[in-house]
C-alpha positions in Angstrom: 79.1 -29.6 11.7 75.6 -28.9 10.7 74.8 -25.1 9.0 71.9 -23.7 6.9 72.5 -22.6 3.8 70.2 -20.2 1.6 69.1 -20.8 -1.6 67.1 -19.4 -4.9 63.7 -18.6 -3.7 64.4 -18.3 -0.2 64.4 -21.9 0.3 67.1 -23.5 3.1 68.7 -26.8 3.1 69.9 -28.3 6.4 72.9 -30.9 6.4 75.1 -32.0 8.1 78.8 -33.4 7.2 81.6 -32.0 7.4 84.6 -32.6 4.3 87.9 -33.8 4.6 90.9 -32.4 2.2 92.4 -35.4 0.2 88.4 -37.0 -0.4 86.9 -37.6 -3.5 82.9 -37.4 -2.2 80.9 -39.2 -4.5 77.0 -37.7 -3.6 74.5 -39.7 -5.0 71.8 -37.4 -5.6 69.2 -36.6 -8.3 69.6 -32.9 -8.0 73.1 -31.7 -6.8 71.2 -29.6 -3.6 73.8 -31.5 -1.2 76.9 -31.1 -3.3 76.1 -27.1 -3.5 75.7 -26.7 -0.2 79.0 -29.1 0.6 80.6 -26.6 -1.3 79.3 -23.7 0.4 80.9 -24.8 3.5 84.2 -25.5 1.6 84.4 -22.1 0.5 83.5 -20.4 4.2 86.3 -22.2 5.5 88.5 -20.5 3.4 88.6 -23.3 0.0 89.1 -21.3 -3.3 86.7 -23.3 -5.9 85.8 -24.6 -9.2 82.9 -25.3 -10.4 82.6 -27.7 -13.8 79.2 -28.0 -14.9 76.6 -29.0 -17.6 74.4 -26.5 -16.6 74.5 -22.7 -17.8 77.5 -20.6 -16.5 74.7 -17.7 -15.8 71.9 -19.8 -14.7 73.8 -21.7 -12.6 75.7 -18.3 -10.7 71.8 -17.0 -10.1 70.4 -19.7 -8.4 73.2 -20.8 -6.6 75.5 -19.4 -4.3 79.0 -19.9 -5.6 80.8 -17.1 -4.6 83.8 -16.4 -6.8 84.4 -19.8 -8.1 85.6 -20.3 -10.7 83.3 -22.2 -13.3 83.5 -24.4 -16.6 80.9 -25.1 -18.5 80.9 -28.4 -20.1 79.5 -27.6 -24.0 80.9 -27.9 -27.9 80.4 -24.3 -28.0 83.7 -22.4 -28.7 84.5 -19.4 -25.7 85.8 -18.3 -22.8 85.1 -20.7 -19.7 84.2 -23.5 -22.3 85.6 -26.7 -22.0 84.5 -29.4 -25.0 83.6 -32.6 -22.7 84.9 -34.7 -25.2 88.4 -33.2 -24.5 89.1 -35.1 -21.4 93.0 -34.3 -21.7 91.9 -30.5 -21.3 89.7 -30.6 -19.0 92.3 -32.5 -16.4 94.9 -30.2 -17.3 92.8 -27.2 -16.4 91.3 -28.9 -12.9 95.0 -29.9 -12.1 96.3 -26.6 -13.3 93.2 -25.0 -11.0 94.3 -27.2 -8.1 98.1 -27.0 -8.0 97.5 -23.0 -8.5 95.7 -22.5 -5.2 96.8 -23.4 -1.4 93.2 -24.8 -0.2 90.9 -25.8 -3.1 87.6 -27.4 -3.3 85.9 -29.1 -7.2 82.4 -29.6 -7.9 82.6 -31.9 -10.9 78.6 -31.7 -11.9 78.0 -33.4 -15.0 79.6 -36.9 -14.7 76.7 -39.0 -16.2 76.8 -36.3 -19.3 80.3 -37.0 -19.8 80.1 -40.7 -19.7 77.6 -40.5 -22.7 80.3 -39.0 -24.6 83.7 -40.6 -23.8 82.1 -44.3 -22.7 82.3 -45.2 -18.9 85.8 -47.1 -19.1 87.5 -43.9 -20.0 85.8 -41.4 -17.4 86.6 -44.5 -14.2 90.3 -43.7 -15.5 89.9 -40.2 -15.3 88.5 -40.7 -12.0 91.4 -42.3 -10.9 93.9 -39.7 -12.3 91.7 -37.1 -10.2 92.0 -39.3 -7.3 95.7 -39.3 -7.4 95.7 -35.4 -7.9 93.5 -34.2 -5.3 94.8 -37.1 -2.4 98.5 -35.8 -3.5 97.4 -31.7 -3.5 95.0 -32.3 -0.1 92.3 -31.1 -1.7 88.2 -31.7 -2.1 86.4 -32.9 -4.8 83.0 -33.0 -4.9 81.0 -35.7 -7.8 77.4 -35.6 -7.7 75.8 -38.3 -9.3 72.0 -39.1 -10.0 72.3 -43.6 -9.2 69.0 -44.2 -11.5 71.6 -43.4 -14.6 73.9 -45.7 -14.1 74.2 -49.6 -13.7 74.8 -51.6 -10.1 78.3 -52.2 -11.8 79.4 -48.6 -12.8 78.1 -47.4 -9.7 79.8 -49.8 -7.5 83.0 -49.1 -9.5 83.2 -45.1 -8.7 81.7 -45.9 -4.8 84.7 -48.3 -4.6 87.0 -45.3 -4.7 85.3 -42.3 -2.8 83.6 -41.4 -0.1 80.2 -42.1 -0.8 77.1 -39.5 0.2 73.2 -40.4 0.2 71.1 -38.4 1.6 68.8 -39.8 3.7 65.5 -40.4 1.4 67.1 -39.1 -1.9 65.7 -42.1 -3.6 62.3 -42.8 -1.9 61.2 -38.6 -2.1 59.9 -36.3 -5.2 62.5 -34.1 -6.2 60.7 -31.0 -5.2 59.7 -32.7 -2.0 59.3 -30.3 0.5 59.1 -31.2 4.5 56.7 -29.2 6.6 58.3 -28.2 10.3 56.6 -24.8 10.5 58.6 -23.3 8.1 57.4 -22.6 4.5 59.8 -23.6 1.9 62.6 -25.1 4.0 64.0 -28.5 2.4 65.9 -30.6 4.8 68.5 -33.7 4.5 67.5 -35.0 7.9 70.1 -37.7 7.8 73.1 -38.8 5.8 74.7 -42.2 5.6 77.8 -43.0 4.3 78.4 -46.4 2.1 
């Protein structure tokens, strides 16, 4: 299924896959453009969502279009919406308790790489795992961007071992601004995607 989604500034990115409940997609991207337009499909097909994120609650909500997910921002800072990404038991309890709450669900989980830095890459491959076995046994989506260039061949082949893994075509060869012309000013498109 191929769509157009818009974006902050006006700008559009085409792609085309279409998600499976019960997947753990693991996008390997530099910014998560794919894995926010992934979700933007989820949600028009009637997914309620979660959002949990290293980037700002606010900033995040204006420049992308997440609807009425839910979102949790991964900072030390005591408050509402807050989780502390050290506390890994809390932040699987409130995913599972966000999953098991709703009948179709979809996850971002945006800020992997940050939260290996913080609880060592042994302990988040486990956590992986115990997502797997929640979303696989709830039939739902979860959705793990993932800039490659920060982590080793090992680690990487570790969490591609158990997902579904998205590259866009080009991701690692183009700017990250890299705009294609087609007659169209400020259109971005993900001509291709191959799975690994």
């Amino acid at each position: 299924m191929g769509c157009i989604v818009s974006s902050a500034g006006g700008s559009a990115v085409s792609f085309g896959l279409e998600t499976k409940s019960g997947n753990i997609y693991l996008i390997e991207e530099r910014k998560p453009r794919a894995t926010f337009e992934l979700l933007d499909q989820s949600l028009s097909s009637g997914c309620s969502g979660l959002v949990v994120t290293r980037d700002y609650p606010k900033k995040l909500i204006d420049e992308k279009e997440i609807g009425t997910c839910r979102v949790l921002w991964l900072t030390s800072m005591v408050g509402e919406g807050r989780i502390n990404p050290t506390a890994i038991g809390i932040l699987m309890g409130q995913i599972r308790t966000f999953i098991e709450s709703q009948q179709k669900t979809v996850v971002v989980l945006d800020g992997l790489e940050y939260l290996i830095t913080l609880n060592t890459y042994d302990r988040m491959l486990q956590f992986m795992h115990q997502l797997k076995d929640i979303v696989v046994t709830n039939d739902c989506i979860l959705l793990v961007p993932v800039d490659p260039r920060t982590l080793g061949q090992r680690e990487l082949a570790l969490l591609e071992r158990n997902t579904e893994t998205i590259v866009p075509k080009g991701e690692s060869e183009q700017p990250d601004e890299m705009v294609l012309g087609s007659g169209e000013e400020g259109v971005l498109r993900l001509l291709d995607v191959k799975h690994r």
